[in-house]
N, C-alpha and C positions, 0 to 999 in steps of 0.2 A: 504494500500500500504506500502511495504517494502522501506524505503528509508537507504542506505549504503552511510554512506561519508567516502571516503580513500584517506586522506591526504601524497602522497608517499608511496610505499608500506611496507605493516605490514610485517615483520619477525613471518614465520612459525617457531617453535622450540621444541623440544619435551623438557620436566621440569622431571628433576630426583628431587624428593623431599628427602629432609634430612630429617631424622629421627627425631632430636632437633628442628624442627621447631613449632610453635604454644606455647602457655600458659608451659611452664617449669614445673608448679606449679599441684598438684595431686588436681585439685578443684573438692569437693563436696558441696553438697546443704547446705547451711550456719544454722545454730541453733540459733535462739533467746536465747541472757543470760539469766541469773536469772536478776532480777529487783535491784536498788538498791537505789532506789526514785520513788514515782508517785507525779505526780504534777496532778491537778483537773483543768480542764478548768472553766473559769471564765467568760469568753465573748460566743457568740453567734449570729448568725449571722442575720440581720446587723448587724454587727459590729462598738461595743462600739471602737474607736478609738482610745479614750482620755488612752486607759486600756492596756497597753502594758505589755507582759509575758517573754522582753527579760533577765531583770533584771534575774528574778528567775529562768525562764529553766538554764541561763548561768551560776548559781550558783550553780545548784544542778549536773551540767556537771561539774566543777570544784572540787564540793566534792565527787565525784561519782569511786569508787575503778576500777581499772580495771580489764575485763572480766565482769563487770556488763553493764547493762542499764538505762538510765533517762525515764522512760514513763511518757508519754502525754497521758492522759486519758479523756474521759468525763463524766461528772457531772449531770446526768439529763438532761435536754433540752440544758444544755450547752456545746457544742462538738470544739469550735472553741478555738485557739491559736494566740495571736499578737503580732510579734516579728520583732524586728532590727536585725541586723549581730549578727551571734553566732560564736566562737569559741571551734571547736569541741577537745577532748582531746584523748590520747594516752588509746587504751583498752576501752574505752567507748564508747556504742553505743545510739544512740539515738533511741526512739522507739515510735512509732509514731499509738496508737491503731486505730482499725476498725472504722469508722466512725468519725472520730476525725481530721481533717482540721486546720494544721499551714500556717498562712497565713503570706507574708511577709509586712513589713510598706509599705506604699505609699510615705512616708515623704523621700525626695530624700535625706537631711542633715545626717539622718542614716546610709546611703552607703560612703557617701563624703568620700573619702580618704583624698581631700585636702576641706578646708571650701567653697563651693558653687560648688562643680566640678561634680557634679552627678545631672544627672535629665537636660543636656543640652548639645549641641552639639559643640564640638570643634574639633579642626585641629585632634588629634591623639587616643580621646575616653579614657577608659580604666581608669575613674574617681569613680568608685565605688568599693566598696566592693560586697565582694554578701552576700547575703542570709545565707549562711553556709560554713564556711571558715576551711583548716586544713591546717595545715603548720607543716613538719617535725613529720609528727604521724606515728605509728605502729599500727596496729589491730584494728581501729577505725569503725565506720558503722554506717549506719540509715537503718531502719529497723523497718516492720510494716506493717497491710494494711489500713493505713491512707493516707493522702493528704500531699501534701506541693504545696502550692500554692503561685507563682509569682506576680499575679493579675498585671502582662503583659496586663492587658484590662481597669483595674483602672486607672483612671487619677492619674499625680504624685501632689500628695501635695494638693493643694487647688487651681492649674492650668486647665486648660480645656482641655488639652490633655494628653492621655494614652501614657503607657512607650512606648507602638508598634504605635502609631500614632510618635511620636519623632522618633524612627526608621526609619519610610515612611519618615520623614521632612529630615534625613539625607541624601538620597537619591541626593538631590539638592546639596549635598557639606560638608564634614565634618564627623563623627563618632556620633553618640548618646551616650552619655557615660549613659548605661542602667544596672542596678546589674543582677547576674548571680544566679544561687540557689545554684548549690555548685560549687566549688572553690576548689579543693587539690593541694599541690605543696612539692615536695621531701618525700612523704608520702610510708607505704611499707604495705602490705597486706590490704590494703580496704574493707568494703562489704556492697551494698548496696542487701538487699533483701525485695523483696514482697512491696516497699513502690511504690506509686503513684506521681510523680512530673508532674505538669501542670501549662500553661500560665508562662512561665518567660519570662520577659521582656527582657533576652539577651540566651546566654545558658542556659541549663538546668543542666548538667554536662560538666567540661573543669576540666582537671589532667594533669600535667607534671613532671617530671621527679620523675614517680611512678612505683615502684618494685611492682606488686601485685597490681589487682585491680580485682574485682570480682561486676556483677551486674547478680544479677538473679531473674527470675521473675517480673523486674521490669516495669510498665505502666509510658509513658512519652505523654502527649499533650496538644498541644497546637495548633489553628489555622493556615489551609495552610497559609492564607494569614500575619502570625505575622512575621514580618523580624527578620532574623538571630535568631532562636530559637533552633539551635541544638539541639538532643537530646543527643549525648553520646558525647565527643571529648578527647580521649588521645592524648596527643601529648606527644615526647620525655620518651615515659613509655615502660614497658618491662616486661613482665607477665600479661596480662591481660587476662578476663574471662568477656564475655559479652553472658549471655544464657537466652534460657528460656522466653524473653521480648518482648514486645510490644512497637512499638515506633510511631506516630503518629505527624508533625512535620511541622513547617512553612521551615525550611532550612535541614541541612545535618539529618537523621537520624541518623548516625555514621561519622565522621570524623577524619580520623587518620592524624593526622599532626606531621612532624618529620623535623623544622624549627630548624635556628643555630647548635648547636655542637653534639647534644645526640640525637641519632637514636630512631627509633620506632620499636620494634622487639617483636617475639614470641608472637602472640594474636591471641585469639579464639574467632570468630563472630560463636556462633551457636545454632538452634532449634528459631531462632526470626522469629519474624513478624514487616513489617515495609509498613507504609500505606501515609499519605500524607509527601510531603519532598521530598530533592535532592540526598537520597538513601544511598546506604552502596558506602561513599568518603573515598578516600584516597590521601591527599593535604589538599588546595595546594602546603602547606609548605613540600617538600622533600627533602630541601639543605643535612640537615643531613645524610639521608637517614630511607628505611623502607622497614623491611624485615623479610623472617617466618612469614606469616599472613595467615590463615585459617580463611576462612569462607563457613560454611554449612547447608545444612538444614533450607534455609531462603527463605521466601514470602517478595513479594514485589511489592503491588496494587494500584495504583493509584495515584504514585511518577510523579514529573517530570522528574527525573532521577532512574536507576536503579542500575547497576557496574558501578562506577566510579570512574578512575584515575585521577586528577587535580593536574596541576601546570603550572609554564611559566621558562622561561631565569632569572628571577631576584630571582627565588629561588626555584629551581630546585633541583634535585638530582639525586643519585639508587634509584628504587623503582624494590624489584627483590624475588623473591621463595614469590609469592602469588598465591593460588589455592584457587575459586571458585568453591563451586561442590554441588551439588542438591540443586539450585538456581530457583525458580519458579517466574517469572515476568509477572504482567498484568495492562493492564491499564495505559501502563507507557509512559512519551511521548517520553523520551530518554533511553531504555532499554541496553545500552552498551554505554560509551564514552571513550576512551581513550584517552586525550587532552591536548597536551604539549605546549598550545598555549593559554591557561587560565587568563582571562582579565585580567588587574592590573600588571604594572612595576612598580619598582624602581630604584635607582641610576646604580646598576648592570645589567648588561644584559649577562652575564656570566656562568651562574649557569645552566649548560642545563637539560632540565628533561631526563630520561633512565630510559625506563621500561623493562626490560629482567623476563625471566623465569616466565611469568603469566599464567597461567594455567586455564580456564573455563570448568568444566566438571560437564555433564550433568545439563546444565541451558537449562531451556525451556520458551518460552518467548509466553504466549495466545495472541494471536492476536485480540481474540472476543471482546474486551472490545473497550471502546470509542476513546482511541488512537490510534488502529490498533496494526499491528506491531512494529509501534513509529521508529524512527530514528538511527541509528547507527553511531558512529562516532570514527575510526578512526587513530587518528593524529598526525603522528612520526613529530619530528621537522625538523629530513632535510635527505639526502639521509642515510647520515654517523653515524646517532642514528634513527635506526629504534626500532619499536616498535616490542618485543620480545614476541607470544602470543600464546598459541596452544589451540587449541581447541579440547576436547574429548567428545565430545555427545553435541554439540546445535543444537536446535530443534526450528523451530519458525510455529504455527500452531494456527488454529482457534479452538482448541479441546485438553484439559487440558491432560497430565498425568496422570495415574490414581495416582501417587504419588501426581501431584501438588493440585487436587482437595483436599488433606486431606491438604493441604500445606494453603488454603487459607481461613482463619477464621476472623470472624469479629473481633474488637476490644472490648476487655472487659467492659463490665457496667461499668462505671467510681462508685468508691466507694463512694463518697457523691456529693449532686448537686452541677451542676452550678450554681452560683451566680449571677445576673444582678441587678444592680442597676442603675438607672438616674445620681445619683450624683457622681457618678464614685467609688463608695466602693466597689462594686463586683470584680467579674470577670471579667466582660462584662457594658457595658453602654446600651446595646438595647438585646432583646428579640432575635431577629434576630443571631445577631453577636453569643449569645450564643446556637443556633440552628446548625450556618454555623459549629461550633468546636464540635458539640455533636457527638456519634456516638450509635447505638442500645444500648438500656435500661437505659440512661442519665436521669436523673433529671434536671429540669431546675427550680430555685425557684428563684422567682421574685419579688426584694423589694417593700416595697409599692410608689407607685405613681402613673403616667399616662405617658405611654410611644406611643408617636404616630409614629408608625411605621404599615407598612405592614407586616403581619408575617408569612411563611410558612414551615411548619414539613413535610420534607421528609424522614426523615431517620424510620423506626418503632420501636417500644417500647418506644418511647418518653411520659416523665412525666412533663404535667408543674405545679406548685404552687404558689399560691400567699402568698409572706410573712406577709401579714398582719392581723389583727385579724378579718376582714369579707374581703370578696371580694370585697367589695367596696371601698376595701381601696387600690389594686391594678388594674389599667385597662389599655387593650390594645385596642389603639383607634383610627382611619382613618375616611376620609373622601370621599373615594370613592364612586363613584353613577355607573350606567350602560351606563348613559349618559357622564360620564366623561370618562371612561374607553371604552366606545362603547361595553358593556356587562354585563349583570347583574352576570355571573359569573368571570367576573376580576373582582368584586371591592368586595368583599370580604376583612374585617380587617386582620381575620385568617384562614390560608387556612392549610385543615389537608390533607393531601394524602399519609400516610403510615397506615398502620395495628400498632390497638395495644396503640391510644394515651390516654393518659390519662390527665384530666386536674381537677383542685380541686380549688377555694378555691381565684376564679378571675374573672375579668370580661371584657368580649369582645364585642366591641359597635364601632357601625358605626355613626357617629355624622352629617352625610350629610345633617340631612332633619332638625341640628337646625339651622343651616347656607344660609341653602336652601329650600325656599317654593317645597312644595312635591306637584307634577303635575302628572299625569294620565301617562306619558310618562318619562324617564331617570331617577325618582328618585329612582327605586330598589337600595340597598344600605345593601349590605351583612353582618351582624357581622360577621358569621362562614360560613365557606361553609366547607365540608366534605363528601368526596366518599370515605375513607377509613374505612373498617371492623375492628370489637370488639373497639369499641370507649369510653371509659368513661367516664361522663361530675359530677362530684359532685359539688352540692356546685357552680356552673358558673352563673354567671349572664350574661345574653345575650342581648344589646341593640340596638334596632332602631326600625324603620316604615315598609317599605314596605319591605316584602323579608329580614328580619332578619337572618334567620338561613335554611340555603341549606341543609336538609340531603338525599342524595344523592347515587343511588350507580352506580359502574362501568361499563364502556359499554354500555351506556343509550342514550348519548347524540348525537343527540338528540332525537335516537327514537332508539337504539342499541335493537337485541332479539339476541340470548337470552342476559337477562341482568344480574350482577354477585352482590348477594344479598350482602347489607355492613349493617351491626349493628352497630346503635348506641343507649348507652343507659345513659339516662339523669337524675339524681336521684337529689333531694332536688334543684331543680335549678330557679333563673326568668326569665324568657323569656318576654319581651313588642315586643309590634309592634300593627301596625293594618291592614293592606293588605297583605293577604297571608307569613302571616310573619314567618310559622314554613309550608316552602313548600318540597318538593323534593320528588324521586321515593326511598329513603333510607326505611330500616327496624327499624326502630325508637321506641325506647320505653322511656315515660315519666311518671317519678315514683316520688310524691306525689312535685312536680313541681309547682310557681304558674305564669300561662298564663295569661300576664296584657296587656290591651288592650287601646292603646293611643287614642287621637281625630282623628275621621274621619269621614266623612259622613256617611260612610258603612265599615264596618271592617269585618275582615273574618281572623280568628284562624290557620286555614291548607288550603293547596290546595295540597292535596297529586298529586302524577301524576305517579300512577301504570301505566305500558304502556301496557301490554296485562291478560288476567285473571291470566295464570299458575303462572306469575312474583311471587317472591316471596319478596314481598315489599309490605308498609303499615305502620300505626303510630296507635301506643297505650298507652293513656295515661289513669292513675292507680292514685287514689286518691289524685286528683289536684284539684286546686281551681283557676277558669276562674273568674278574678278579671278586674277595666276598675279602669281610672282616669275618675274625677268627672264629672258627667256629660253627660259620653261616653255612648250611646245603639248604635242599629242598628248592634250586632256584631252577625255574624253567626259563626255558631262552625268550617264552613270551606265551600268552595265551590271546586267541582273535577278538577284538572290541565287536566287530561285526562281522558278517558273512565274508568278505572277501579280502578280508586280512592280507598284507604281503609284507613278509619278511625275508632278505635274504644274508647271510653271511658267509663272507670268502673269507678263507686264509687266516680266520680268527681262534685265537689261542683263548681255549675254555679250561677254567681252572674245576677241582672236582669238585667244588658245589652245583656245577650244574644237575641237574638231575637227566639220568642218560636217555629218556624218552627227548628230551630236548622241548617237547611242545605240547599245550595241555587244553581242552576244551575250555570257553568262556565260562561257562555253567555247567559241569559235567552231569548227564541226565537228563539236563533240563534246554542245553542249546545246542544245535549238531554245526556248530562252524567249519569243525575242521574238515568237511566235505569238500567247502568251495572256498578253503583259505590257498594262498599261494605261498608255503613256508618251505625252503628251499635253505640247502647248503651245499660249499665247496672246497674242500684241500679242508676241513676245521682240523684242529690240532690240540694237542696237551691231554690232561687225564679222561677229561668229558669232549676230546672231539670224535671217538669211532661213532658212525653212523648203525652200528649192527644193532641197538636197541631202539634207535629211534622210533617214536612216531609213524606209524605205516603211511601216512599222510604227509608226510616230507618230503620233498624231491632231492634226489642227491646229482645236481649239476657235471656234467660234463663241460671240460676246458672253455671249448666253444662255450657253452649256455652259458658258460660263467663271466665268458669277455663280454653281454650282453647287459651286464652290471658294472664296468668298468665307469666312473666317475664323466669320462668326456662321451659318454652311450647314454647312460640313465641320469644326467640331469641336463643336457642339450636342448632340451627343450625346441621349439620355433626360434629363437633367438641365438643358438649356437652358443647358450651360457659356458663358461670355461671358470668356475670358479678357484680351482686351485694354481690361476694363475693372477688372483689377485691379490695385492699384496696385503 
């Protein structure tokens, strides 16, 4: 549904644009200098602390000639930087190589302007330094495709809350005083190019009273939910160039503010992308005024806001010659505001806002997405200052442009991962938190510890790692059962549901059943659950009892036909459990894996649950070794969840808890599966591999029949998937 609020009526107007309007300046695509320093990263992440790089990056910015660059480089395994407030210089630019992440302190004393005024909340804020500071520069730039990271998600100091949780506490009353990353003030030709800025604990970039500002190419993110994360914010500047970018954002994606004496004039918004955030603003501050603004050729998915104008009566202005034109919005829940009613007074009430001469043309706004059409607002302040707007081609429709469809593109693979840590040194404190901020082909690397959280990957091409030197040095760990949850598929620790994840080098465990006697009924209790296709598991250790690891595919549940095959595939990994602990209708392949089998009266390895012949689902495990804690027999190699069960295993070393039938009815009596199961072996080996007692219902593979199971055969799928050649 379309919802329209028209606060008095809008003034129709037609907009003659000036010629001199937009960027003054002839901007082309910026050039990396020559070098005139490399510095070698020395830390690596976790991050050594105690090792700070501000000393000497700010030295070698000091002796560094102009038109050159300081690069930041990495060392071997070492790619990280840790630094306090830098002071950038006139002609130099800082450069920031591919894979190479400056991170800022956490120590709140670093920003202090005054001694203890950073890192807490007061009446007026505005008690730090930021990150990267210029004052009165010419030709100056960061530049690179490295990181600069906030860690906006790190706790400050050695306190138990993060910069953005201080943020939320302000909310109750007062300012956060949180550092910014950069920081320019009376500076003239700027250029940020190609570099990456994420998580800052306040803005990201904020410039006033700057002749000349250029960002292109540039990736800015940070979580919807981080308060006041702006991504761009000129205020009071005049030539500016913002192209080419990606901006991803807890508040304004762009905010142009033109507060107190010095106007905001001549800027070019164009060829961007801009995804979570409160959109391309311009406010609230327009006492000054703000004028000659183009903005073109912009996407704009999944904002809360889309065009918008903010201010109120206590600092108001003109705001007049701004054209909006091939504008593509979706998803957005306020895709138009114009709001001269904008919360927050002061002593004045004076200052009226006035918007003339705005021009929309050709903005089209999809409706298909989960906002609908979203809301329109509006809102001249009284009869005698209406709002001055013309409209030339808006479109609002469930069915994209053929322009806007090229218009809306994911956000680019962030260039090194995400951070989490427990102890607040990352990015992130929880696994989670750093999943909600990820967007397609993120890393997520995860310090060593034990983080108990629920964890779910929706987004696809998602990578997690664990930082530690095995996987048992980091694990993701819940206590859900099916009895808790009323479902053995909610209680799942990690739940994967995109295409595409990959995880390495960690371990995921449901710890239900050492808290909780495991009973016949509620203690299924999921490590992984997973219905998403090309999955890749290295290196994962997988723990619990009953119902461990769900591999699963789409459209199944609980008896879906046709059903939509998902791949996963498991290489060097441990899996425990002992009641159907590796179940599900997925296409599963387990490659030199070892399957450890805990106490139980009766233990059973798989319960696949193929639901009809043609399905194209089934589990293949390839030179494993089916191992027990001490003690354990009675285990079968698996009993069929349904009729067309497939199991096969090659070349797997079975230790003597197997039980020498190898495979056992679902319901003996009561179910005849093993008719139309497909439970097959080849070459098996060790005390339980001779086939002479088996199950009469087992196929025992010849060579041939058995290459038919080979890894680049049975998971190829239409797409000629090759998982064991990714890295």
């Amino acid at each position: 549904m379309v919802q329209i609020r028209i606060l008095l009526p809008a003034l129709m107007t037609i907009a003659f644009l000036p010629a001199h309007a937009q960027d003054q300046r002839q901007v082309r695509e910026p050039v990396i200098p020559p070098v005139c320093s490399t510095l070698n990263a020395t830390n690596a992440w976790p991050l050594d602390e105690t090792r700070s790089d501000t000393a000497r990056i700010q030295a070698a910015l000091d002796s560094c000639s102009a038109g050159h660059a300081v690069e930041l480089k990495s060392a071997g395994s070492r790619d990280s930087f840790l630094s306090g407030p830098l002071n950038l210089r006139s002609g130099v630019t800082l450069l920031v190589d591919g894979g190479v992440t400056l991170y800022g302190s956490r120590d709140p004393a670093d920003y202090a302007l005054q001694p203890g005024g950073c890192g807490i909340i007061t009446e007026k804020g505005h008690g730090c330094r930021a990150l990267i500071n210029g004052e009165g520069l010419h030709d100056a730039g960061i530049m690179g495709d490295g990181v600069i990271d906030g860690r906006g998600g790190a706790k400050i100091g050695s306190g138990d809350i993060t910069w953005w949780q201080l943020a939320d506490k302000a909310r109750a009353g007062g300012s956060q005083n949180n550092p910014r990353i950069l920081v320019l003030d009376k500076c003239t030709n700027f250029t940020l190019y190609r570099i990456t800025l994420r998580n800052s604990a306040n803005f990201h970039v904020y410039f006033s009273n700057v002749n000349g500002f250029t960002a292109w190419g540039v990736k800015i993110y940070s979580p919807k939910r981080a308060r006041n994360t702006d991504g761009i914010d000129p205020a009071n500047s005049t030539n500016v160039t913002i192209t080419q970018s990606w901006i991803d954002t807890g508040d304004d994606n762009v905010a142009i503010k033109a507060g107190g004496t010095i106007p905001s004039t001549h800027m070019t918004i164009s060829h961007n992308h801009f995804y979570s955030g409160h959109g391309m603003s311009i406010g609230s501050e327009t006492d000054a005024g703000a004028s000659a603004i183009r903005v073109s050729d912009l996407s704009i998915e999944g904002a809360d806001n889309g065009i918008r104008i903010k201010s109120n009566s206590s600092r108001g202005g003109l705001v007049r010659d701004i054209v909006y034109e091939d504008v593509c919005i979706r998803d957005t829940e306020a895709p138009l505001l114009f709001d001269t009613h904008y919360p927050g007074t002061d002593k004045r009430a004076d200052l009226i806002p006035r918007y003339e001469d705005i021009t929309l043309r050709n903005v089209h706004i999809d409706s298909s997405g989960k906002a609908g059409a979203g809301k329109f607002t509006f809102d001249s302040f009284d009869a005698a200052h209406p709002l001055g707007i013309t409209f030339d081609g808006l479109s609002i429709s469930r069915t994209p442009t053929a322009a806007c469809k090229a218009k809306f593109q994911p956000f680019p693979a962030p260039a090194t991962p995400l951070r989490v840590a427990a102890d607040g040194s990352g990015d992130f404190t929880t696994v989670q938190q750093a999943l909600d901020a990820s967007h397609p082909g993120a890393t997520i690397l995860v310090a060593p510890g034990t983080y108990r959280e629920k964890v779910v990957v929706r987004a696809p091409h998602i990578e997690m790692r664990g930082a530690g030197v095995q996987a048992a040095d980091t694990a993701i760990v819940l206590d859900q059962s099916a009895g808790s949850t009323g479902s053995t598929f909610r209680s799942s620790t990690v739940e994967i549901r995109a295409a595409d994840f990959r995880a390495s080098n960690i371990t995921f465990a449901n710890d239900f059943n050492r808290t909780h006697e495991q009973t016949a009924q509620g203690s299924q209790a999921l490590a992984l659950f997973t219905n998403a296709d090309r999955g890749v598991y290295r290196g994962v250790r997988l723990l619990g009892n009953q119902d461990t690891l769900y591999a699963a595919s789409e459209n199944c549940n609980p008896d879906g036909n046709p059903c939509a095959p998902t791949r996963q595939y498991f290489a060097d990994c441990y899996i425990e459990g002992n009641v159907d602990f590796i179940f599900g209708d997925g296409k599963a392949y387990f490659d030199r894996c070892e399957i450890h089998s805990t106490a139980h009266q009766v233990g059973y390895i798989t319960a696949q649950g193929k639901h009809y012949a043609e399905e194209e689902s089934g589990f293949v495990f390839r030179n494993c070794t089916l191992t027990a804690a001490p003690g354990v027999a009675n285990v079968f190699l698996g009993r069929p969840w349904r009729a067309f069960a497939s199991v096969t295993f090659l070349d797997t070393t079975m230790g003597s808890q197997i039980d020498a039938a190898g495979w056992r009815e679902w319901h003996p009596g009561e179910t005849n599966y093993l008719q139309t199961v497909s439970y097959a072996e080849f070459a098996s080996k060790g005390p339980a591999g001779s086939p002479k007692a088996r199950e009469p219902h087992t196929k025992m593979l010849t060579a041939s029949e058995a290459a038919a199971f080979l890894p680049e055969r049975f998971l190829a799928g239409a797409d000629g998937w090759s998982p064991w050649q990714i890295k």
